[in-house]
N, C-alpha and C positions, 0 to 999 in steps of 0.2 A: 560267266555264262548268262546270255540274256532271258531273261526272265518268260519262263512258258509255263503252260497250265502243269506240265507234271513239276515242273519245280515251284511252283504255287503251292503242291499238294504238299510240300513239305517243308517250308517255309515255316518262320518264327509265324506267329505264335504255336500255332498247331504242334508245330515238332520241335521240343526242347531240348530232345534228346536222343539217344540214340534208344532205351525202351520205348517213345512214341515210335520212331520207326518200324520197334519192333511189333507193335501195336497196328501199324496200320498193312504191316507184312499179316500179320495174322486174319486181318478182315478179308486180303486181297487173294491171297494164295488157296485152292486149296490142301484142307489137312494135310494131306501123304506132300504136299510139296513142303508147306510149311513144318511139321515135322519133322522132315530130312532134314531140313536147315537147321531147324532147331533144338532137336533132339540129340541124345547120347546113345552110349551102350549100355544094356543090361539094365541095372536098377539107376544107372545116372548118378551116382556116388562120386566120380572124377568131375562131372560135370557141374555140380551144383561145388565142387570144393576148389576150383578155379574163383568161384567168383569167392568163395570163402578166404580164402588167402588172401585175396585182394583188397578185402575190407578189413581183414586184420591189422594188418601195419599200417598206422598212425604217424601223421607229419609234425615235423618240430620246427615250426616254421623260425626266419629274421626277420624282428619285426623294425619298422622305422628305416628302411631300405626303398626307398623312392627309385621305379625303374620304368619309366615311359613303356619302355618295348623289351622284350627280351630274344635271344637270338635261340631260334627253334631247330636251326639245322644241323645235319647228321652225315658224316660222312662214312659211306657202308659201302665193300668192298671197292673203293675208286670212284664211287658215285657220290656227289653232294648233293641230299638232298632237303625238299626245302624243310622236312620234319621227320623226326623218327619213326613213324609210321610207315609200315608197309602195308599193301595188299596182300592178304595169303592165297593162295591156292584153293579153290572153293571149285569140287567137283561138276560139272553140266550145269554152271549158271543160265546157260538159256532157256534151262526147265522152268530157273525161276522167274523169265524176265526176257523178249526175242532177244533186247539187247546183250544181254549177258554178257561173254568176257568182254566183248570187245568194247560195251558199255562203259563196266568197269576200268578195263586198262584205260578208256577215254578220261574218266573220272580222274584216274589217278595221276595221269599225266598231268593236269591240268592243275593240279593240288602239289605240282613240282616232288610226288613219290615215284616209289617203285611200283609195279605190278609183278605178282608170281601167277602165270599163266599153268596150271593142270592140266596132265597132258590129256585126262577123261574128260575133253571138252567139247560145248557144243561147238566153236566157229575154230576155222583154219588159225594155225599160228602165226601164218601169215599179215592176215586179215587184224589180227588182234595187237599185233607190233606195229603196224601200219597206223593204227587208230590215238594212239600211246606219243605223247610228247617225250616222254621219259623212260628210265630203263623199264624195261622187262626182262623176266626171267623163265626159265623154264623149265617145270617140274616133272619130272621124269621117273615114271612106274617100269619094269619091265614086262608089263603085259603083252604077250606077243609075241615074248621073245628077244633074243636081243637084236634080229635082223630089223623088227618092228621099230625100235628103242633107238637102231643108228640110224636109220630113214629118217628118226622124229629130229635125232640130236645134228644129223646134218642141215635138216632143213631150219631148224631154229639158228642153226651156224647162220647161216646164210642169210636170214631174216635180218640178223644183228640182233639177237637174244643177249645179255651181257653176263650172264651164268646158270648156271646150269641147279638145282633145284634138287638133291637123290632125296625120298621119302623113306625111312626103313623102318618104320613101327607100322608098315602094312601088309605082312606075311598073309595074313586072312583079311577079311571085312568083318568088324565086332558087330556083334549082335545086338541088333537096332531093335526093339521091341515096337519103339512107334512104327518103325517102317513095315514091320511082319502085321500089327495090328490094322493098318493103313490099306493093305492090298497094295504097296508099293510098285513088287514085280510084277503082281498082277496086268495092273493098270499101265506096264511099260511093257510088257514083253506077252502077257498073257495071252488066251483066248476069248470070244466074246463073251462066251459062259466065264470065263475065268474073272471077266473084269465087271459083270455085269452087279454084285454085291459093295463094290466100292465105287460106281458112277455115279452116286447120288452128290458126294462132295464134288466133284468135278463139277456137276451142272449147278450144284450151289455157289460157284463163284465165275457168272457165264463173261463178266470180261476177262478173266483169263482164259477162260477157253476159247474164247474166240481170238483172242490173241495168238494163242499153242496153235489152235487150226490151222488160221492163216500167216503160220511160222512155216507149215508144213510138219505139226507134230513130234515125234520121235525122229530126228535123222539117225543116220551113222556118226561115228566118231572120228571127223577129219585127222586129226594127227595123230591114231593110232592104227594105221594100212599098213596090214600084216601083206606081205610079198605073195602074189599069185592069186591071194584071196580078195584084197581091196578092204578098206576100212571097217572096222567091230562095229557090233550094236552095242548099249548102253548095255545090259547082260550078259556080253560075252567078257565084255573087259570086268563086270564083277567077278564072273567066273572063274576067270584063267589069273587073277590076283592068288591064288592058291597056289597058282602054278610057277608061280613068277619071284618068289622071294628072293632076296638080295642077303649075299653075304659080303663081307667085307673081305674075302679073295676078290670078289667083281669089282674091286675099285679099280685095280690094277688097270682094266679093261676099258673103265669108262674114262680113267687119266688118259688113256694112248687116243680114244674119240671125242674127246672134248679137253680142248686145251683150255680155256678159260678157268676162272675159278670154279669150284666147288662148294655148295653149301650142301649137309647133312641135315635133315630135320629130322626128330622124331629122338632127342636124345636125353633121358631122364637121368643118367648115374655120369658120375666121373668118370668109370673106366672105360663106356662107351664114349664118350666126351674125346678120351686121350686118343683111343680107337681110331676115331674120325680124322683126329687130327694127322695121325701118323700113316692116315688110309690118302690124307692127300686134301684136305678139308680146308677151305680158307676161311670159312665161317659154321657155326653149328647154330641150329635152331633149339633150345630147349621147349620140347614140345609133350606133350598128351593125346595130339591129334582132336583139338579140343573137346575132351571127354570122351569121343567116338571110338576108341579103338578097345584097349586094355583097360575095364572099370578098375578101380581102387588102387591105382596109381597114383602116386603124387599130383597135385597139382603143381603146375610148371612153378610160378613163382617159388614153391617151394623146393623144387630142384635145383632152380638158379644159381643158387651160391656156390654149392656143391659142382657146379659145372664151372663154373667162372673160375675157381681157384684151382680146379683140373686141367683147363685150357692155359692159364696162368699165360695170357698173350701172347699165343702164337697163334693164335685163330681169333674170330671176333664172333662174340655171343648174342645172338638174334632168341627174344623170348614171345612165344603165343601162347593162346587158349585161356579166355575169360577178359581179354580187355574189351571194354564198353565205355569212357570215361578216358579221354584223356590223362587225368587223376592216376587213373590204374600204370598209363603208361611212365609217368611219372616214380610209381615205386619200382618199376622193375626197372629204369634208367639206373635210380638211387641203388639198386641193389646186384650192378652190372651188365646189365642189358647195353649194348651199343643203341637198338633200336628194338621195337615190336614190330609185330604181324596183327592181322585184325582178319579175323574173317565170317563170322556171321554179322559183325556192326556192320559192315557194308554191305552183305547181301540183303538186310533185312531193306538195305536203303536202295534196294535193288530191284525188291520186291514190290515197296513200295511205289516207286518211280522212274526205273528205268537209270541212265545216266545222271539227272538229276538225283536221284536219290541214293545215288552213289558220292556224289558230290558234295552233299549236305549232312550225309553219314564224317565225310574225311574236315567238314567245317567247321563241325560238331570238335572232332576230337582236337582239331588246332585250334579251336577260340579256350576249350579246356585246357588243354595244355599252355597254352599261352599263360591264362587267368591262372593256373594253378602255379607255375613259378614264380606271378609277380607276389602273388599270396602266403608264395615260400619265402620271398625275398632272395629269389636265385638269377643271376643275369643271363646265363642260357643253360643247356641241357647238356651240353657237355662239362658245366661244373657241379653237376649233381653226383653226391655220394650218399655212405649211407647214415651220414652225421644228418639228415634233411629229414630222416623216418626216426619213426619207435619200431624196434620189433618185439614181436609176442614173445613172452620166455620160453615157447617150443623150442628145443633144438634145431629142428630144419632150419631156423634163417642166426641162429648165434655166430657161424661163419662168415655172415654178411658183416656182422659188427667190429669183424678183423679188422 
């Protein structure tokens, strides 16, 4: 990418990391945005034990193994991609950024990954596959209904979507404390009175607001147009989330409308794991919905194992929620992961810059990942096991050491 002012802004030395990122998302955003992003549910117990897990387990590296380069790529559902790395699913990135998904998927294409496009987004899925060198996917809530649901899953057909995305740890929306603190709905859906106690953060950060304005604000929700009504607002599709839960009788339903594979995210036990698999699943996310959903839930990494040896290869194990650090991505490869998800490391780099800091977020985790196998003495990622980690004497990872 040739070198512009917003990719100046996050360029070495300033951004070393993906917390600078997240550091300079905090200066840029306001609160109620930057809290949606970076917040949890409830007291934040899942959230803060994501990153707990991950500092836990300890590398055992070989040492005196000389490796010029190491071979970073991943091949996930029929896709070769250039690093294990995906994009996740990050609900109305345009709130945080005009560019938003279609920023992102630009990013990610270009970083030779995937992108997972949500279907609670600000730009057409059209538009966002178009922008995209490389696959996309497409996440799929039934909000709507399921008339809504085949509209979205025909048109992603068409787009060249390469699979399909079910979410099922989102029966409700978890209770977001920074969001209710925030005036979040207020300030998206409210009245002038309603919004008028939280406008002070807004006008505390006026290049983003003048950004949002002449975005044109709050749109509708292009690829969720409920038939005879025309596209939700950003509050109706929280709303009807109540309405919309997914059983795994609906699988039946979404095999006959989308023939492509299927990924399941949202899956913390073995028995759901096997569930998915026998519902029609060609990959499962082991997910937490990063800390956002059900507080005091496992952190994924600590699921991991427990799902790896329940899918026992007939599906292929995709792991989110807390990686930051290439590093991170690295133990959950060693501990069964095909690949991760990442989804506030890149929005924070979203926040901060647009495309470019979407780009320098995905740089970030490949020069890590890179540095961190030649440091293991490992020659690529698909020779990582879990002879490469220490695990804690918890129980939750002793199956990894099968």
């Amino acid at each position: 990418m040739p070198a512009t002012r917003a990719s100046r802004a996050v360029a070495a030395p300033r951004v070393a990391s993906v917390e600078d990122l997240r550091t300079l998302a905090r200066h840029r955003l306001p609160r109620a945005i930057f809290d949606y992003v970076d917040g949890g549910a409830d007291a934040e117990v899942t959230l803060r034990d994501n990153r707990r897990a991950l500092e836990a387990v300890t590398f055992r590296p070989r040492q005196a193994v000389p490796l010029a380069t190491c071979d970073l790529r991943a091949h996930v559902l029929g896709c070769d991609l250039a690093l294990p790395v995906l994009l996740a699913p990050v609900g109305y990135s345009r709130l945080i950024h005009p560019e938003g998904e279609v920023g992102a998927a630009r990013a990610a294409g270009m970083a030779g990954t995937a992108y997972i496009l949500s279907s609670v987004s600000g730009h057409a899925l059209e538009d966002v596959k178009a922008a995209s060198s490389g696959p996309v996917w497409y996440q799929l809530y039934l909000v709507g209904g399921r008339a809504t649901a085949e509209m979205a899953i025909e048109r992603a057909r068409t787009a060249g979507f390469s699979a399909l995305v079910v979410t099922v740890d989102t029966p409700v929306v978890g209770m977001r404390e920074r969001d209710v603190r925030n005036g979040a709905r207020e300030l998206v859906a409210g009245s002038v009175l309603d919004k008028l106690p939280f406008l002070p953060q807004l006008l505390a950060r006026p290049a983003w607001l003048a950004r949002f304005l002449l975005d044109g604000g709050v749109p509708r929700l292009p690829n969720l147009v409920v038939p005879g009504r025309g596209p939700m607002t950003l509050v109706e599709a929280r709303d009807d989330l109540s309405r919309a839960s997914l059983s795994w009788d609906d699988f039946r339903w979404i095999r006959e409308v989308w023939r492509g594979p299927i990924v399941v995210k949202g899956i913390l036990t073995g028995d759901d794991a096997r569930r998915a698999v026998d519902a029609g699943a060609a990959a499962v996310v082991v997910s937490n919905h990063g800390g956002r959903q059900l507080d005091s839930v496992p952190a994924s990494l600590t699921a991991l194992p427990e799902i790896v040896h329940a899918v026992s290869g007939r599906a292929e194990v995709l792991m989110d929620s807390g990686i930051r650090r290439g590093a991170d991505a690295v133990k959950a490869l060693c501990l069964g992961a095909r690949a991760v998800l990442v989804g506030r490391a890149y929005a924070y780099g979203l926040a901060a810059a647009g495309t470019a800091g979407v780009a320098r977020a995905l740089e970030l985790l490949r020069a890590d990942l890179e540095r961190t196998l030649r440091l293991l003495g490992c020659r690529s990622t698909g020779a990582l096991d879990s002879s490469y980690v220490n695990l804690p004497a918890a129980r939750w990872l002793s199956e990894a050491a099968d």
